[in-house]
VOTI-685241 format. One record per residue: z, x, y of N, C-alpha, C, O in turn; residue in three letters. Coordinates in steps of 0.02 Angstrom, whole numbers, plus 32768, in hexadecimal, padded with zeros to 4 digits. Layout:
BEGIN
+------+------+------+------+------+------+------+------+------+------+------+------+--------+
|  n_Z |  n_X |  n_Y | ca_Z | ca_X | ca_Y |  c_Z |  c_X |  c_Y |  o_Z |  o_X |  o_Y | residu |
+------+------+------+------+------+------+------+------+------+------+------+------+--------+
|    Z |    X |    Y |    Z |    X |    Y |    Z |    X |    Y |    Z |    X |    Y |    ALA |
...
+------+------+------+------+------+------+------+------+------+------+------+------+--------+
% end
This chain:
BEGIN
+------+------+------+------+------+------+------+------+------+------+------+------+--------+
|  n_Z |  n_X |  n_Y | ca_Z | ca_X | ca_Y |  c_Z |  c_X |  c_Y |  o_Z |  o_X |  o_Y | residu |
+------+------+------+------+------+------+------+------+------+------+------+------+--------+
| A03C | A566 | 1EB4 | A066 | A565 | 1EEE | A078 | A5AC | 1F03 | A080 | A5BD | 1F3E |    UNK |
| A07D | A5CE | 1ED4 | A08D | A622 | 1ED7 | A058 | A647 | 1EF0 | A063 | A680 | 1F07 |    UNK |
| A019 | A62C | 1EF0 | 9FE1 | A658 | 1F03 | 9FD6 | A63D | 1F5B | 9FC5 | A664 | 1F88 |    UNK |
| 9FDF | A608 | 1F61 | 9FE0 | A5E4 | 1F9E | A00F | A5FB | 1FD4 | 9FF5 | A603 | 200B |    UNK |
| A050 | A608 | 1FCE | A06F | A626 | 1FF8 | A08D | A683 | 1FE5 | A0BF | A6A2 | 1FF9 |    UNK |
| A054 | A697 | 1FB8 | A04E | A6C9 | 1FBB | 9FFB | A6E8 | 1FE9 | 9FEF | A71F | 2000 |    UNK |
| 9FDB | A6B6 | 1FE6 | 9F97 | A6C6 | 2010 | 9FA8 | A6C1 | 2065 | 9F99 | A6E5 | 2094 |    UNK |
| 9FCE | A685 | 2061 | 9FE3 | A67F | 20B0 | A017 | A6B0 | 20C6 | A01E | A6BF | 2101 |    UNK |
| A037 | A6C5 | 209D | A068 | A6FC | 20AF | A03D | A741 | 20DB | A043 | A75A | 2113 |    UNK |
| A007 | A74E | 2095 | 9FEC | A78C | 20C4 | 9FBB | A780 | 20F8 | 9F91 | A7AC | 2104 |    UNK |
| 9FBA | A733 | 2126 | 9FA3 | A749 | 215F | 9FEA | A735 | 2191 | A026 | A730 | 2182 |    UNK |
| 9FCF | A72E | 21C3 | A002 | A73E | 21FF | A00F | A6ED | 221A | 9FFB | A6D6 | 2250 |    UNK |
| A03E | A6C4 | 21DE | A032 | A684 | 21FB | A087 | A665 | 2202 | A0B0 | A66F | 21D5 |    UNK |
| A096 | A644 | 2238 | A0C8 | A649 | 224D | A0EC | A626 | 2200 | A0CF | A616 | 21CC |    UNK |
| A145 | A620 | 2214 | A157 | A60D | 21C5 | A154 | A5BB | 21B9 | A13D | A597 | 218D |    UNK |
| A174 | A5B2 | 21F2 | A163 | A562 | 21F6 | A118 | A53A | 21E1 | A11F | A504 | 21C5 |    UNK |
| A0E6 | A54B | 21EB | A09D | A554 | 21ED | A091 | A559 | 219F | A06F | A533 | 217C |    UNK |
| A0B3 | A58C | 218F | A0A1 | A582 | 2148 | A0D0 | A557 | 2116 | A0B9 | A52A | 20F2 |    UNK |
| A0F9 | A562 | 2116 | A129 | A517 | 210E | A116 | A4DE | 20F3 | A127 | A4C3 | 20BE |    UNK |
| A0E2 | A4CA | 212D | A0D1 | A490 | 212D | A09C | A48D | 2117 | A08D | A458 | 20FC |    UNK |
| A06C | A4C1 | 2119 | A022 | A4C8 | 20F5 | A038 | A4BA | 20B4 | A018 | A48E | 2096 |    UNK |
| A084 | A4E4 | 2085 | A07A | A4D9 | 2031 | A08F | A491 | 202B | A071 | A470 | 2001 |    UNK |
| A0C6 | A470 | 2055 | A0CE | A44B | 203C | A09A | A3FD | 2055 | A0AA | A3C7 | 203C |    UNK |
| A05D | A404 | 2089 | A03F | A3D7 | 2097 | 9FEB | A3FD | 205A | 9FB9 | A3DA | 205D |    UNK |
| 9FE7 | A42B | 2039 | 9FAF | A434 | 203D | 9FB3 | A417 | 1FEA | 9F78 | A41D | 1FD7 |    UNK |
| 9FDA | A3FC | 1FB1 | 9FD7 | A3E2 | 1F7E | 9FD7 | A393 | 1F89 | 9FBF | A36E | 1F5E |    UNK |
| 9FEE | A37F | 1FBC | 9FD9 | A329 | 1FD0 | 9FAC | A324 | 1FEC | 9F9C | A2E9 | 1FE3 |    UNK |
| 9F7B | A343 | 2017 | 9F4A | A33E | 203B | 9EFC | A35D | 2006 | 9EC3 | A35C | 201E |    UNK |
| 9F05 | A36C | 1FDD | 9ED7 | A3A7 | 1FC5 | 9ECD | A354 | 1F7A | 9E9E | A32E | 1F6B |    UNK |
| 9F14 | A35D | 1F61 | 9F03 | A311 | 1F36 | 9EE3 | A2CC | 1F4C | 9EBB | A2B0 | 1F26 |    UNK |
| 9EF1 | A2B8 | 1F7D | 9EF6 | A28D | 1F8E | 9E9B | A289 | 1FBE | 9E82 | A251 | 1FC3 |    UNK |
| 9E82 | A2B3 | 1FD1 | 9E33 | A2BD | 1FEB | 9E18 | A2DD | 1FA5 | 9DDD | A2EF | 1FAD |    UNK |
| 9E31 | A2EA | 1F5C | 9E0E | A2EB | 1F2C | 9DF6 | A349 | 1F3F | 9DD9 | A369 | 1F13 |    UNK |
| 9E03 | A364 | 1F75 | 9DE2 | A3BA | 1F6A | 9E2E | A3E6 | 1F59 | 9E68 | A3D8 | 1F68 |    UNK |
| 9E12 | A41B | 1F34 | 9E3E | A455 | 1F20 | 9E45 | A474 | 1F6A | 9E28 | A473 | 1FA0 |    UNK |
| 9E7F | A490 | 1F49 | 9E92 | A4D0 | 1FA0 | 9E58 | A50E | 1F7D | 9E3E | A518 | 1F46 |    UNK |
| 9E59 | A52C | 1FBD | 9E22 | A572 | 1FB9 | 9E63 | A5A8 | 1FAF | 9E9A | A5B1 | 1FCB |    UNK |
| 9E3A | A5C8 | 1F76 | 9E4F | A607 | 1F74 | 9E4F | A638 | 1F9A | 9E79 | A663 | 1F8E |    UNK |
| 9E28 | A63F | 1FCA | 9E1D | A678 | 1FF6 | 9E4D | A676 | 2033 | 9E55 | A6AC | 2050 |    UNK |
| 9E6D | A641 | 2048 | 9E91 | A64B | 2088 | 9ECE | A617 | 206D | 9EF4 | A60C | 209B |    UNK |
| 9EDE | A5FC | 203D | 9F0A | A5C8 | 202B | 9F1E | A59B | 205D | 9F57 | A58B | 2071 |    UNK |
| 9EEB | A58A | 206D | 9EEF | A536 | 20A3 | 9EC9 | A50E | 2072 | 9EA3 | A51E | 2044 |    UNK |
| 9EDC | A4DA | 2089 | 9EC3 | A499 | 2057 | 9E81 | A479 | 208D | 9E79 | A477 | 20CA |    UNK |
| 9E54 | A460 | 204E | 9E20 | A449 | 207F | 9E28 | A400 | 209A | 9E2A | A3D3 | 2070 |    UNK |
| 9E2B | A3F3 | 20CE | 9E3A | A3AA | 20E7 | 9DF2 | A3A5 | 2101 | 9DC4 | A3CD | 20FA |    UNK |
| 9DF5 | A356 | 212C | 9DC9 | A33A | 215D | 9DE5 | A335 | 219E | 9DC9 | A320 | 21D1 |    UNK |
| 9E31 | A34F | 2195 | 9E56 | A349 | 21E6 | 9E33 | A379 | 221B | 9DFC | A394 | 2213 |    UNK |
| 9E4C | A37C | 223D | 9E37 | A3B9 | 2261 | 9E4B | A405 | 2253 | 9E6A | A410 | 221F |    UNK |
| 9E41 | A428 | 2270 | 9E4F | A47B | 227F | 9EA0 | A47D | 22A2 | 9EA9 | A468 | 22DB |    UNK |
| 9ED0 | A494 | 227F | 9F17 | A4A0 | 22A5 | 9EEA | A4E9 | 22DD | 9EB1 | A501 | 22DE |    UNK |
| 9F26 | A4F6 | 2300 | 9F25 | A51D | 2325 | 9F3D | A55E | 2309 | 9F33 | A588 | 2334 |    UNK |
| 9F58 | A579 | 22D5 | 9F6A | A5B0 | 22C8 | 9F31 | A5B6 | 228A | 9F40 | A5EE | 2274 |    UNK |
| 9F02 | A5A4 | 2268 | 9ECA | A597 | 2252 | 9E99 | A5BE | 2267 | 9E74 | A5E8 | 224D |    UNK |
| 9EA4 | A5A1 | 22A8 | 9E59 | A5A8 | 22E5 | 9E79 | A600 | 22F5 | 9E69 | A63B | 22F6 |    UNK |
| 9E98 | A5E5 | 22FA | 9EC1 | A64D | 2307 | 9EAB | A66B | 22D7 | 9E88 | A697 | 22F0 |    UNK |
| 9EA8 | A670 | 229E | 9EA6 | A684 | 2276 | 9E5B | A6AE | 2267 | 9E57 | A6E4 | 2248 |    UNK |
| 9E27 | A68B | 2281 | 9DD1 | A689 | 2285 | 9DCB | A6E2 | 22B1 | 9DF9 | A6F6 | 22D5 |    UNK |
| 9D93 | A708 | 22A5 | 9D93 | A72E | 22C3 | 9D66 | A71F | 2319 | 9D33 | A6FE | 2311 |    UNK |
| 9D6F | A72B | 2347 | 9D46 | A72D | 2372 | 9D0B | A743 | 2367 | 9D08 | A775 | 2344 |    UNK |
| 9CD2 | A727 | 237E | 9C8A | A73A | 238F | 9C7C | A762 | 23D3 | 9C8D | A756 | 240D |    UNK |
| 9C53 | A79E | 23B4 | 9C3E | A7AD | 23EC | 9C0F | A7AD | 23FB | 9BDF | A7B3 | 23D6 |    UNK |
| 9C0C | A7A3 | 2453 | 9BBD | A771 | 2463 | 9B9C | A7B4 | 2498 | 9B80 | A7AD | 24CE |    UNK |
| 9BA8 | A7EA | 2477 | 9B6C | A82D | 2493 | 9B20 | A826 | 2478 | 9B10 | A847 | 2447 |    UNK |
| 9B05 | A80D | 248B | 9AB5 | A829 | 248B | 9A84 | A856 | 24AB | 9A89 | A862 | 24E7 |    UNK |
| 9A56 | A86E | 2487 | 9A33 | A8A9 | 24A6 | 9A02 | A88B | 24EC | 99D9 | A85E | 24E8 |    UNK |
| 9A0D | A8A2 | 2511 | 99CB | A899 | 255D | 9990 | A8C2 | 2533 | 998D | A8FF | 2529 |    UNK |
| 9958 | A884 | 2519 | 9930 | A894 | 2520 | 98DA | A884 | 2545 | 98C3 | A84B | 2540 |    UNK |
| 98B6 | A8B6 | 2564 | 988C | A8AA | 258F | 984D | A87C | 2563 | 9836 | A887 | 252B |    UNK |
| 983D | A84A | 2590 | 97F3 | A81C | 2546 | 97D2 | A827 | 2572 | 97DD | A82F | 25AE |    UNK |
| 9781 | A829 | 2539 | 9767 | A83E | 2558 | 9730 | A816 | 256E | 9700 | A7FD | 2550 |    UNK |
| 9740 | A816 | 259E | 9720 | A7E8 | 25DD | 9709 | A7FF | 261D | 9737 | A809 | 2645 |    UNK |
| 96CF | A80A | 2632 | 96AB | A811 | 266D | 96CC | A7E2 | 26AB | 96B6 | A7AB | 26B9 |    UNK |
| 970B | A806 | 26D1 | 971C | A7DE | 270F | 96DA | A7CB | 2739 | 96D7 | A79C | 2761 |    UNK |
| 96A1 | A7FC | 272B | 967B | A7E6 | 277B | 964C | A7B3 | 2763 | 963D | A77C | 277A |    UNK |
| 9635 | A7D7 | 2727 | 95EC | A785 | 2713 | 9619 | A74F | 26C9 | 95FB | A720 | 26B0 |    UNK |
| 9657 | A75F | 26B4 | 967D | A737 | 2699 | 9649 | A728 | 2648 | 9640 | A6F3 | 262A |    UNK |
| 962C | A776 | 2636 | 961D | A772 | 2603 | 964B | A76A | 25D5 | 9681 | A77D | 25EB |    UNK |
| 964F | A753 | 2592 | 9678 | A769 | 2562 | 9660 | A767 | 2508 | 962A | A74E | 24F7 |    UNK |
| 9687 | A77D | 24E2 | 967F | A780 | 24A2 | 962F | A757 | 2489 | 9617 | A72E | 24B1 |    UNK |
| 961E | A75D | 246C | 95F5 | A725 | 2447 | 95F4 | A724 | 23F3 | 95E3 | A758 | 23D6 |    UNK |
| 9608 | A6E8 | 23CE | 9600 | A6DB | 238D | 95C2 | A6D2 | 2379 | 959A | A6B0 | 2399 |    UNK |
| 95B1 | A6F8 | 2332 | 9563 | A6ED | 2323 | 9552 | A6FD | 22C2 | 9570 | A71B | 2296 |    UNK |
| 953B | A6EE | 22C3 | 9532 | A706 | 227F | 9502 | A733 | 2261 | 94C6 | A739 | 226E |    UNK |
| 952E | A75A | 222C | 94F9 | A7A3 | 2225 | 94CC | A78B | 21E4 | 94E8 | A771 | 21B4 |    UNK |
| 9498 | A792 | 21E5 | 946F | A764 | 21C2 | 944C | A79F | 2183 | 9426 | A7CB | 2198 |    UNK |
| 9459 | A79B | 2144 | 9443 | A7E3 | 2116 | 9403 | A7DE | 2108 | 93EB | A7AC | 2122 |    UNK |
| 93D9 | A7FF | 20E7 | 93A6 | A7F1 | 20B5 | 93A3 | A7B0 | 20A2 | 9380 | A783 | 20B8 |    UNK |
| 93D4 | A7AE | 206D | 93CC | A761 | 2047 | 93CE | A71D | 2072 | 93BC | A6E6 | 205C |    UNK |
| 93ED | A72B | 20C8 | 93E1 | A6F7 | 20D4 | 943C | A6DA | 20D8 | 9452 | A6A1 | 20E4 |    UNK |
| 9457 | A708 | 20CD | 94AE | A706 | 20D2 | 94BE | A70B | 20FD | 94AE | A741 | 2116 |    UNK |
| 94EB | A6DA | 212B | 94EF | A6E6 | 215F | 954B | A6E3 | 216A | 956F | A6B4 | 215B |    UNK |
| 955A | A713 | 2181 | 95AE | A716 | 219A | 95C2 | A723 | 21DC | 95A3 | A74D | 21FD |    UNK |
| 95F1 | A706 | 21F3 | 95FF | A713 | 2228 | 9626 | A75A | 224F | 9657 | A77D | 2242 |    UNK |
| 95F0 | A756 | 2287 | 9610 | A79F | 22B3 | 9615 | A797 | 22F6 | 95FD | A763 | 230D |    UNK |
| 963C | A7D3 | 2332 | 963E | A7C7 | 235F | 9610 | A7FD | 2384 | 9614 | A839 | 2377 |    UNK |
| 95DD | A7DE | 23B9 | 95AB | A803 | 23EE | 95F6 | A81B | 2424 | 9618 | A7E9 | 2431 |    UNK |
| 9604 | A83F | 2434 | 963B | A84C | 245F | 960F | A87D | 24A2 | 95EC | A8AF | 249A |    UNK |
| 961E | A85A | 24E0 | 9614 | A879 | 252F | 9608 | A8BC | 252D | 9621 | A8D6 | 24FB |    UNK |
| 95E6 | A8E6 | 2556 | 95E8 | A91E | 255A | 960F | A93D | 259B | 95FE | A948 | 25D5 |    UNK |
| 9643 | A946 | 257B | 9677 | A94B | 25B7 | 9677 | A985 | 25C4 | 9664 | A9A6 | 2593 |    UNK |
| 9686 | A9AF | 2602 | 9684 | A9E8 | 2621 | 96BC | AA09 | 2665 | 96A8 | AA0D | 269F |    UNK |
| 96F0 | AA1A | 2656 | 9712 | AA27 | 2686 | 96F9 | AA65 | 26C8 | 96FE | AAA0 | 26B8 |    UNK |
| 96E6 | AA59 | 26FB | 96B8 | AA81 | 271D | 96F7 | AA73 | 2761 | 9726 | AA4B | 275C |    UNK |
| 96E7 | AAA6 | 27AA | 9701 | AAB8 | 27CB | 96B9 | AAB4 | 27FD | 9688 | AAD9 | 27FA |    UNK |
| 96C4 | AA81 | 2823 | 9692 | AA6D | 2855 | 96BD | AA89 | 289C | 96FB | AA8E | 289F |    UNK |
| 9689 | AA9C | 28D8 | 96A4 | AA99 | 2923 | 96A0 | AA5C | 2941 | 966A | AA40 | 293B |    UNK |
| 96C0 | AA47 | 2958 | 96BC | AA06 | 2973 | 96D1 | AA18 | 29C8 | 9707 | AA23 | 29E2 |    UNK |
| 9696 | AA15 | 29E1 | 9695 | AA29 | 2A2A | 96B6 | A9FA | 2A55 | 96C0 | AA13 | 2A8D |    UNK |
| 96D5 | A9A4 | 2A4F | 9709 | A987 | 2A7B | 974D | A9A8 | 2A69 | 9779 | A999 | 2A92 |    UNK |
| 975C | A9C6 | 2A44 | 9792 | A9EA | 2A36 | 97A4 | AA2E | 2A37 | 97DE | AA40 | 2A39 |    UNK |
| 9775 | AA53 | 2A34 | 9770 | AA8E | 2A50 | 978D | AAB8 | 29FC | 97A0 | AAF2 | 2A01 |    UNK |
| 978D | AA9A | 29BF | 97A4 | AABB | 29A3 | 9778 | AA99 | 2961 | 9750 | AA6A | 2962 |    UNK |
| 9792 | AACB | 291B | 9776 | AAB8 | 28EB | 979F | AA8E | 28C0 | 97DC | AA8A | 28C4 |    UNK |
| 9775 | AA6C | 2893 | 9790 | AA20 | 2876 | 978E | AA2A | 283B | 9751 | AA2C | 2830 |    UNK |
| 97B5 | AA36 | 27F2 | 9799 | AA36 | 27B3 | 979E | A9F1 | 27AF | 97C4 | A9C6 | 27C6 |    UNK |
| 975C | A9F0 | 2782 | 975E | A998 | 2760 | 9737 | A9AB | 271F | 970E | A9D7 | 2712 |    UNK |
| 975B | A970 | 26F7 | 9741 | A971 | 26B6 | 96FC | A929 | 26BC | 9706 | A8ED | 26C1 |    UNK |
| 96D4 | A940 | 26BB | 969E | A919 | 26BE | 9669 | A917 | 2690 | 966A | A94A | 266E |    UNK |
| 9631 | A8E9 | 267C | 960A | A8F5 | 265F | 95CB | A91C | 2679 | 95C6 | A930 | 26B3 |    UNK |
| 95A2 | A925 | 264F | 9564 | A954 | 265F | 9530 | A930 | 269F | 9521 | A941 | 26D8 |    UNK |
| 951E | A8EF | 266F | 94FA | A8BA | 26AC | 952C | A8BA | 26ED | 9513 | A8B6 | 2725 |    UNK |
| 9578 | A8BF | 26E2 | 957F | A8A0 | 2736 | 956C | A8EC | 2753 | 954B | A8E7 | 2787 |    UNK |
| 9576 | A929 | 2741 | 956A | A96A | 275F | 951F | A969 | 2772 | 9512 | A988 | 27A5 |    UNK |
| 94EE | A94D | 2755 | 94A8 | A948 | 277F | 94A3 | A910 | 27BE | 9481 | A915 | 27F1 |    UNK |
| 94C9 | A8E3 | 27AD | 94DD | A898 | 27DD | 94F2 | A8BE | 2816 | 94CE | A8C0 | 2847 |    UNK |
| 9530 | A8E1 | 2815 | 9559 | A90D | 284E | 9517 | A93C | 2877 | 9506 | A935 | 28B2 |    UNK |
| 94FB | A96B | 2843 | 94CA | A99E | 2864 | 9491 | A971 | 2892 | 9487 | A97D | 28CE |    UNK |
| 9479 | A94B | 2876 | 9463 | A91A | 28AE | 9457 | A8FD | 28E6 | 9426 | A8FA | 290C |    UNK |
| 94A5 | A8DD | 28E6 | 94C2 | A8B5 | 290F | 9515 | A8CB | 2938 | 9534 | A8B8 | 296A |    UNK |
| 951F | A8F7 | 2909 | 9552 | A909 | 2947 | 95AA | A901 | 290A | 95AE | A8E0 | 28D6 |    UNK |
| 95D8 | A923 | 2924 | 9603 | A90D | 28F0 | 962E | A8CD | 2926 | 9640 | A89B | 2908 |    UNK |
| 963D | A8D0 | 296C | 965C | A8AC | 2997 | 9630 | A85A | 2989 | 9653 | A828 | 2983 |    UNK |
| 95E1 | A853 | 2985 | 95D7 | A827 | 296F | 95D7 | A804 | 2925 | 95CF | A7C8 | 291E |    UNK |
| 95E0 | A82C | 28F8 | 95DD | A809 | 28AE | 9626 | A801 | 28A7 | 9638 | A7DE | 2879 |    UNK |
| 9659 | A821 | 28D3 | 96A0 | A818 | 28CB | 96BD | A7DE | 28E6 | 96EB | A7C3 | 28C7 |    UNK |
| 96A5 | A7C5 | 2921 | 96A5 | A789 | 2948 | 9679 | A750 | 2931 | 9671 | A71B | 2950 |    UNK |
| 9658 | A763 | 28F1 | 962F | A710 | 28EE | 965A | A704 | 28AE | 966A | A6CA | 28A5 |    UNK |
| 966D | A730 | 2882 | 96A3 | A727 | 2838 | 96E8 | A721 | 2852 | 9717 | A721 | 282B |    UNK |
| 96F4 | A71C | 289E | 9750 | A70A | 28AA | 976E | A74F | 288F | 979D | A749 | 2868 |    UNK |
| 975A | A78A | 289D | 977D | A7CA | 2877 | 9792 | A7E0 | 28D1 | 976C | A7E6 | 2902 |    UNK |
| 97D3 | A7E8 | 28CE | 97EF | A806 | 290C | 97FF | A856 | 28E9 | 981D | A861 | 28B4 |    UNK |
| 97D8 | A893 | 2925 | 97CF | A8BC | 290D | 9820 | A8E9 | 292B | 9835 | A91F | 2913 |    UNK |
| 982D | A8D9 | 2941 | 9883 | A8EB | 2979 | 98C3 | A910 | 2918 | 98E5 | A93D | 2900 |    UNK |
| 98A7 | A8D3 | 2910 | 98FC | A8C7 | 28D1 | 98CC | A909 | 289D | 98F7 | A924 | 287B |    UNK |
| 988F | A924 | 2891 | 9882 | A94D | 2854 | 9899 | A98C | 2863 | 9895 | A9B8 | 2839 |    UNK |
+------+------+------+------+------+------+------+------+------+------+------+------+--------+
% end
């Protein structure tokens, strides 16, 4: 009982709150057959989560890195899985990955230059055919790059 409202003491839990945790957490803890936890001196129930509990939890933070995949916007190449096959006939898995290329094209309806990260094949596709046409048949609006 001494360790119980000495654990809840050192966090920040109102007094009432704990109160009721020592004296509900030896009928509830018997009575569902589990011990209280040592680490936060709450008793383990099947009730729900109180609200000063849920306070208690640290926040998550939901920052993730922007990162670019690599994927051919114009011919919508991407990755390929394959297996690297040894001598003996061992075979493990690896990734064939795009040959991506960030290049700085003129694009003459715009009067200005365009970096795009593209693959190698669409850069012969473009030399070709034009970048206004390989941009307009893949839905790539060249305005927003």
């Amino acid at each position: 009982m001494a360790t119980a409202t000495l654990l809840s003491s050192s966090f920040a839990m109102p007094a009432a709150a704990a109160a009721r945790r020592a004296t509900s957490s030896s009928s509830s803890a018997t009575s569902l057959g589990f011990a209280t936890s040592q680490l936060a001196g709450l008793s383990l129930s099947a009730g729900a989560a109180t609200p000063t509990a849920v306070a208690l939890l640290p926040k998550r933070q939901q920052l993730q890195p922007i990162v670019a995949r690599r994927v051919c916007p114009f011919t919508d190449k991407k990755t390929n899985r394959a297996n690297k096959v040894s001598f003996s006939n061992h075979k493990t898995k690896k990734q064939q990955f795009v040959n991506l290329q960030y290049k700085k094209l003129w694009w003459e309806a715009g009067k200005r230059f365009v970096k795009l990260r593209l693959s190698t094949k669409a850069l012969k596709t473009i030399e070709k055919h034009g970048l206004d046409a390989v941009a307009r048949k893949a839905g790539i609006d060249l305005n927003k790059k």
